[in-house]
C-alpha positions as CSV (number, residue, x, y, z in Angstrom):
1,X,21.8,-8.5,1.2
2,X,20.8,-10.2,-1.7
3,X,17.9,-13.0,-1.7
4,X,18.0,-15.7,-4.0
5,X,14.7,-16.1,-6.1
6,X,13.8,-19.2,-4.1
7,X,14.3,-16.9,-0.8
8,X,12.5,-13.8,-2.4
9,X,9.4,-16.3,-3.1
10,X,9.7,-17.7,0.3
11,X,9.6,-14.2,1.8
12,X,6.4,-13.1,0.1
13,X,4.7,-15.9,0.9
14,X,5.5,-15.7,4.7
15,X,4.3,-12.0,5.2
16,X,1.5,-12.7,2.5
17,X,0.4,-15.6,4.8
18,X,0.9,-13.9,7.5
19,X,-1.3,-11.3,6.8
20,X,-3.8,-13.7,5.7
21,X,-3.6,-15.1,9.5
22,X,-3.6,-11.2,11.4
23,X,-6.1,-9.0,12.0
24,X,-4.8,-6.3,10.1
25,X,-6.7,-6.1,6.5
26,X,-4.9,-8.2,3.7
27,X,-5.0,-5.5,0.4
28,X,-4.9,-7.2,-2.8
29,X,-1.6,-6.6,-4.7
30,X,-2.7,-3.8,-6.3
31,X,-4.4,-2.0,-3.5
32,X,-0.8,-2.2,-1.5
33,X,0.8,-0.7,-4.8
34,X,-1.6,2.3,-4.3
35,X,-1.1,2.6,-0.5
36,X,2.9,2.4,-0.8
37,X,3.2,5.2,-3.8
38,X,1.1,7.4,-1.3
39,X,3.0,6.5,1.6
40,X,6.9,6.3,0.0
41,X,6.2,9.0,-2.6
42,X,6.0,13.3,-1.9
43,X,2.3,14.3,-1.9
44,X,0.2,15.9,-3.5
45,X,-1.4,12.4,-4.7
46,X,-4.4,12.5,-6.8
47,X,-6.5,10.1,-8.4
48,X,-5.9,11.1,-11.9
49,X,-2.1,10.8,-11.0
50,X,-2.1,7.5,-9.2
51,X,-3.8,6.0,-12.5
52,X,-1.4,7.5,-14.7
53,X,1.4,6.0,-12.7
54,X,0.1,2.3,-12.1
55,X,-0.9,2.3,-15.6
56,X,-4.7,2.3,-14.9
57,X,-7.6,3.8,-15.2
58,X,-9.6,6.1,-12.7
59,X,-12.3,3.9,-12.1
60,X,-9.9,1.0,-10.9
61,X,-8.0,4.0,-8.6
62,X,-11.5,5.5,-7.1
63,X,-12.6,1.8,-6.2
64,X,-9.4,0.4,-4.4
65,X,-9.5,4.1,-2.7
66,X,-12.9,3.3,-1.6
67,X,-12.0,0.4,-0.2
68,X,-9.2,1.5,1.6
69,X,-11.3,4.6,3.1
70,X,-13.1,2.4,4.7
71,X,-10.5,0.7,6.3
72,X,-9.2,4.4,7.5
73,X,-6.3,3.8,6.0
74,X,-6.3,7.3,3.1
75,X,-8.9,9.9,2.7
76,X,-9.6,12.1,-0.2
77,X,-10.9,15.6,-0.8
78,X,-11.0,17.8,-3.6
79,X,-8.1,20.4,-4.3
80,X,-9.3,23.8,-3.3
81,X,-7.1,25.3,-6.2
82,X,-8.6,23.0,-8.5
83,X,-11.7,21.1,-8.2
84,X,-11.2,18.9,-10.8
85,X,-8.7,17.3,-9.2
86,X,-9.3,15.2,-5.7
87,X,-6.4,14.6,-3.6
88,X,-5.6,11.5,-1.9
89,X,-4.0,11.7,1.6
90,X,-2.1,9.7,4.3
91,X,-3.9,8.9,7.7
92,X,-2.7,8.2,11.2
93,X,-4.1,4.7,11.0
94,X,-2.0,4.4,7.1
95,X,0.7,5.1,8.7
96,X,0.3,2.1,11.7
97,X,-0.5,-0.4,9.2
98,X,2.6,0.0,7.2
99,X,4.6,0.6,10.3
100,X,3.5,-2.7,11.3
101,X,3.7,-4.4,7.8
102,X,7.0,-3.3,7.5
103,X,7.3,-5.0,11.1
104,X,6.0,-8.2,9.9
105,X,8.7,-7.7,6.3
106,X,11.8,-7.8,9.1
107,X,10.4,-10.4,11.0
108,X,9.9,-12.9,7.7
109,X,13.2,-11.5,6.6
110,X,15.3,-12.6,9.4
111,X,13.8,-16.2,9.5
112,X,15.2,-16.8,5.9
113,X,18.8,-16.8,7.6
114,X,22.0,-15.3,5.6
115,X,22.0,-15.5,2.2
């Protein structure tokens, strides 16, 4: 299936605005970037990685992990074979949310009709 641009904008806006409207947190763009590569891509994840992959720097990682360690939805710790390094890790409660995003991604998906 492929959506035309209009249908693609449409999309993003209906799960952006529904998650505006839920109860579930709304991450900002680049917070969900950060929860999806730790989610879709094999562990180990670490802070020093995530940066180096997103194109930022540590600081912007540590505080969008912060905030989403709040939410329950990673934790970190330091790597035991190297404590330089801190490791980044899924959660139950990660998991949900995207299970449910994902959800909400089908749902908005289907109201577009064929394309």
């Amino acid at each position: 299936m492929r959506l035309t641009s209009a249908q693609s904008l449409q999309l993003w806006h209906d799960v952006a605005l529904a998650q505006v409207h839920g109860e579930e947190p709304d991450l900002s763009v680049r917070q969900m970037s950060i929860l999806l590569t730790i989610y879709m891509e094999a562990p180990p994840h670490t802070v020093r990685g995530l940066a180096q992959k997103l194109g930022v720097s540590k600081p912007v990682i540590t505080r969008a992990l912060d905030s989403m360690g709040k939410l329950g939805l990673v934790t970190r710790r330091r790597d035991e074979t190297d404590k330089r390094n801190v490791l980044v890790q899924r959660t139950v409660k990660g998991v949900l949310y995207l299970e449910r995003l994902s959800d909400l991604i089908a749902t908005a998906s289907e109201k577009l009709g064929p394309t």
